[in-house]
N, C-alpha and C positions, 0 to 999 in steps of 0.2 A: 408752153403750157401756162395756161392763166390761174393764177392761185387763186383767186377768190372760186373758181369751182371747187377748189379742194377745200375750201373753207364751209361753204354753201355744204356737200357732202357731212362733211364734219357737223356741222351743225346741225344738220338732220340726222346724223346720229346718235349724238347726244340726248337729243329729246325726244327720240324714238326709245335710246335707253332707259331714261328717268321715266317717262311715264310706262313702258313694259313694268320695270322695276316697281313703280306704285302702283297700276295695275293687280301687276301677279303676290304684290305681299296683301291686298286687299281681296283675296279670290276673284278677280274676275280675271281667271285664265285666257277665256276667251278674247276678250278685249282685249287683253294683251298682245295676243298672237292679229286681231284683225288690224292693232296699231302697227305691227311689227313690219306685216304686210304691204299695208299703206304706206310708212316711210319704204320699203325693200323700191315701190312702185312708184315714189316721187323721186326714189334718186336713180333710177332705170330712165324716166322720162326727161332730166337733167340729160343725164350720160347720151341716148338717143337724138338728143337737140343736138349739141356738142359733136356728135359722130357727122350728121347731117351736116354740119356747118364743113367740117374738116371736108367729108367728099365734096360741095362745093367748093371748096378751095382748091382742090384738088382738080377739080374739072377743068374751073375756070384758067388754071395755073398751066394746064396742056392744052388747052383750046377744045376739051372734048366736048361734043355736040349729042343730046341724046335723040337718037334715032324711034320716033314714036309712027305707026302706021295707022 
């Protein structure tokens, strides 16, 4: 497992916190929650690359061939 994704994660956490955090004490609830989303959906599309990469590796590691018609 490569630690810099776990960092990268981390890192968009943090500042998906701080600004929630300054968002929702300055009433803009909403913006809060569309921040919230936003990082939920940049660390979803990290993670998705990452999965992708592993079945590659995975494929290439048994010789599996994908059968397209």
């Amino acid at each position: 497992m490569n630690v810099d994704l776990i960092f990268k994660i981390a890192a968009v956490g943090i500042l998906v916190a701080v600004l929630n955090l300054l968002l929702g004490r300055s009433g803009r609830d909403e913006q809060a929650l569309m921040t919230t989303i936003a990082g939920l959906v940049v660390v979803l599309v990290v993670l998705l690359r990452e999965i992708s990469g592993l079945f590659d590796l995975i494929k290439s590691l048994f010789g599996l061939v994908s059968w397209s018609c």
